[in-house]
Backbone as JSON Lines, residues from 0, in Angstrom:
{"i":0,"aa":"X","n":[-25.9,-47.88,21.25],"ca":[-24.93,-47.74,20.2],"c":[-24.11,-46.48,20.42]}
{"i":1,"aa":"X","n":[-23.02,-46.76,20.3],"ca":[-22.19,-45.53,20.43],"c":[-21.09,-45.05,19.37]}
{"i":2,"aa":"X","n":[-20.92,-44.19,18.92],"ca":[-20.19,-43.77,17.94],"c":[-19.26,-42.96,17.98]}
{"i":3,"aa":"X","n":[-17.87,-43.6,17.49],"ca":[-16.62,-42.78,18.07],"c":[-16.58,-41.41,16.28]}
{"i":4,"aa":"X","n":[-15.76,-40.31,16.81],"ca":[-15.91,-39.66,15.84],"c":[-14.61,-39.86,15.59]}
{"i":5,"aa":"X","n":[-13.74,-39.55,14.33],"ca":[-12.58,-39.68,14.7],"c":[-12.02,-37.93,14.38]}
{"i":6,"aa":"X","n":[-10.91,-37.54,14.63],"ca":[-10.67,-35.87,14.65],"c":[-9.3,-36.03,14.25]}
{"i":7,"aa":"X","n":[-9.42,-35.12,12.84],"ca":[-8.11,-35.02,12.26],"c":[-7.25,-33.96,12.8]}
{"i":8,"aa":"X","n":[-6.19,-34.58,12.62],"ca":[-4.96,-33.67,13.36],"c":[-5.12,-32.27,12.15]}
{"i":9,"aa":"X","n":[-4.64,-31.34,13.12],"ca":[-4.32,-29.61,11.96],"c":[-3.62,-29.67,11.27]}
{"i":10,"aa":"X","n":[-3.73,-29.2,9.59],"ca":[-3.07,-29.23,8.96],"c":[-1.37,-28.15,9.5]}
{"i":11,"aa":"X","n":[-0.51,-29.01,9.46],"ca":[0.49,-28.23,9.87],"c":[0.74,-26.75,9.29]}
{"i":12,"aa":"X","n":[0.37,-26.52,7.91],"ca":[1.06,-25.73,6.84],"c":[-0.24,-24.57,7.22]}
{"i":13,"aa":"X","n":[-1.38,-24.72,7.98],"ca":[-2.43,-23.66,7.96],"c":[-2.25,-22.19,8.6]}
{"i":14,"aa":"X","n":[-1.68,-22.65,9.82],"ca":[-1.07,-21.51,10.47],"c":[0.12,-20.47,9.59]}
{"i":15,"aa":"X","n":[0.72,-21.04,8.45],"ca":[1.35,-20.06,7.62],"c":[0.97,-19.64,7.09]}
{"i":16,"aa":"X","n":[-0.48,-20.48,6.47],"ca":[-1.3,-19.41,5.68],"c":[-1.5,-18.21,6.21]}
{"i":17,"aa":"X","n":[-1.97,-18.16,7.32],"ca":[-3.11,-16.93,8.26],"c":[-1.7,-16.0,7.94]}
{"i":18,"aa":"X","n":[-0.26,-16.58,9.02],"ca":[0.64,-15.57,8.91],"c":[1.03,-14.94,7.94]}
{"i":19,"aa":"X","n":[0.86,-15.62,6.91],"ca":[1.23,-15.26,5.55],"c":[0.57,-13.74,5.28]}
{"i":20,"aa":"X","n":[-1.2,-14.19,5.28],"ca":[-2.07,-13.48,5.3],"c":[-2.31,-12.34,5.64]}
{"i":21,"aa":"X","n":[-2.02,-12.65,6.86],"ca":[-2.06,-11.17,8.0],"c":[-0.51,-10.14,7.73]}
{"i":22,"aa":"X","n":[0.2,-10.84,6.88],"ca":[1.67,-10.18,7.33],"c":[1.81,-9.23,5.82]}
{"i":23,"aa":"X","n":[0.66,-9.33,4.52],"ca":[0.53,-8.6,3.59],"c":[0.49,-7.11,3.7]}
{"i":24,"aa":"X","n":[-0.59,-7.16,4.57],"ca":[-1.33,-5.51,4.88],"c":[-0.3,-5.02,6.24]}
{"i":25,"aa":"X","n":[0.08,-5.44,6.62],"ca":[1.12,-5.19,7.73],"c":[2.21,-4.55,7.05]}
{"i":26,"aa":"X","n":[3.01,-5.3,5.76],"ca":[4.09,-4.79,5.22],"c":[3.8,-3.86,4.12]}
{"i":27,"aa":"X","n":[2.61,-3.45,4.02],"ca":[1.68,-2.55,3.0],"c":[1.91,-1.2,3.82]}
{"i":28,"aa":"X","n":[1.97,-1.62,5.06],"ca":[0.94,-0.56,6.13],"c":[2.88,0.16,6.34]}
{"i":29,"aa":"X","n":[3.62,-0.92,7.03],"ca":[4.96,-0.47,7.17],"c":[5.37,0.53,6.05]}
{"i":30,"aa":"X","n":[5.35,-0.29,4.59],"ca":[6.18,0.53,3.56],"c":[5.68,1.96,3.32]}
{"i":31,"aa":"X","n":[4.77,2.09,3.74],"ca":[3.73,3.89,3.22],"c":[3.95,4.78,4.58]}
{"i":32,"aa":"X","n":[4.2,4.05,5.66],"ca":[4.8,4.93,6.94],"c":[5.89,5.04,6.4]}
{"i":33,"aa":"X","n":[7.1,4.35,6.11],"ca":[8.45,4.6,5.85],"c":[8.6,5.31,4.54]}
{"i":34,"aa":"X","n":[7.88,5.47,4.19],"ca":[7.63,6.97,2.48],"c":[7.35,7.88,2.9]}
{"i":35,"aa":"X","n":[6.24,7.78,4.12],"ca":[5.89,9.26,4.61],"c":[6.63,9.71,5.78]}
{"i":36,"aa":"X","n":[6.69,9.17,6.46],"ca":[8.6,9.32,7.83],"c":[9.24,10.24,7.14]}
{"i":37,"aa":"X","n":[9.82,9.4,5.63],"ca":[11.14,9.99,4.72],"c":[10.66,11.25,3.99]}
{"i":38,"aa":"X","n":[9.61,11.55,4.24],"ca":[9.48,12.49,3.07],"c":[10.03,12.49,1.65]}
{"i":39,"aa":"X","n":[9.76,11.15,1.08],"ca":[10.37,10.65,-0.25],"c":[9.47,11.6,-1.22]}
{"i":40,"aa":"X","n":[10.77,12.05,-2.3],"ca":[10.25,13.18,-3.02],"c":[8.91,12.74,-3.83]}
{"i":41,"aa":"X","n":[8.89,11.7,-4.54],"ca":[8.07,10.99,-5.53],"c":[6.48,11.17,-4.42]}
{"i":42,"aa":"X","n":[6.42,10.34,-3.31],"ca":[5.49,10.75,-2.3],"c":[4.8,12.0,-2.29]}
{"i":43,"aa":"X","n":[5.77,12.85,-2.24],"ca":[5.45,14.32,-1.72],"c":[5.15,14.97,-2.72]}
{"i":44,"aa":"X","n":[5.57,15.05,-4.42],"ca":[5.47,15.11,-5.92],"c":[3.47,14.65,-6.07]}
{"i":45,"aa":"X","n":[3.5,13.49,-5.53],"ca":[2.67,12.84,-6.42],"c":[1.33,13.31,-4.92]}
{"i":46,"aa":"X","n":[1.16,13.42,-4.09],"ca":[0.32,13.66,-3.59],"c":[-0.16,15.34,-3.39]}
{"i":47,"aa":"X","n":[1.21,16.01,-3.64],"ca":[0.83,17.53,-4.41],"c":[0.24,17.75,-5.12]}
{"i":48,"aa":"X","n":[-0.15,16.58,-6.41],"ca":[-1.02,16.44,-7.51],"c":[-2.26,16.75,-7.18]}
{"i":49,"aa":"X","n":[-2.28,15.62,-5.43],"ca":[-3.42,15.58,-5.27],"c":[-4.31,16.65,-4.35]}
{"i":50,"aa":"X","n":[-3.7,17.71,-4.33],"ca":[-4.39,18.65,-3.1],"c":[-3.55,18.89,-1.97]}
{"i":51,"aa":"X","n":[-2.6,17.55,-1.5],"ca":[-2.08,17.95,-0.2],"c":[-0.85,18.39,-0.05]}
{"i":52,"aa":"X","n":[-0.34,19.36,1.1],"ca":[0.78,20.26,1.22],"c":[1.5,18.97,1.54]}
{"i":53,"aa":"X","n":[2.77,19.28,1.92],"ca":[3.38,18.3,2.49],"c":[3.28,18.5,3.77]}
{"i":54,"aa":"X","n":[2.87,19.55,4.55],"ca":[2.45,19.48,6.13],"c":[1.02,18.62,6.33]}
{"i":55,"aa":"X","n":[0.57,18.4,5.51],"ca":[-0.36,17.33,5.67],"c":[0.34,16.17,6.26]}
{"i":56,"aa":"X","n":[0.71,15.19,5.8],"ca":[1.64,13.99,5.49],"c":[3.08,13.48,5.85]}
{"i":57,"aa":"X","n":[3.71,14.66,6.2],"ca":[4.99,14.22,6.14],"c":[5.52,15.0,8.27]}
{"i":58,"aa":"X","n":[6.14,13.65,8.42],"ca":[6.28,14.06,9.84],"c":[7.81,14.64,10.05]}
{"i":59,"aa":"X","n":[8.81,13.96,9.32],"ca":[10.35,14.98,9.63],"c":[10.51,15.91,8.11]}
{"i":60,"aa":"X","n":[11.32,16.63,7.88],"ca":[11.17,17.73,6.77],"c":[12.16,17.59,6.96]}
């Protein structure tokens, strides 16, 4: 006796999930480099709160 299996094709739409997925923390990761690049005042304000100089954090002045 032999038994065929049958194998469903990939859902087309899955692979956007992942990209979807993966592309959150990526544009998380981008937007907080481009605050700290800029030395955006609010950035530099609000993490003074927290202890750090702005030579900590901030790469152009």
């Amino acid at each position: 006796m032999s038994e065929t299996l049958a194998v469903e094709a990939p859902k087309r739409w899955l692979p956007w999930v992942g990209r979807a997925i993966s592309a959150l923390p990526a544009a998380l990761l981008l937007f907080s480099a481009s605050l700290k690049i800029t030395s955006n005042p609010l950035l530099v304000d609000a993490l003074g709160k927290d202890g750090f100089s702005p030579g900590h954090f901030a790469v152009a002045h």
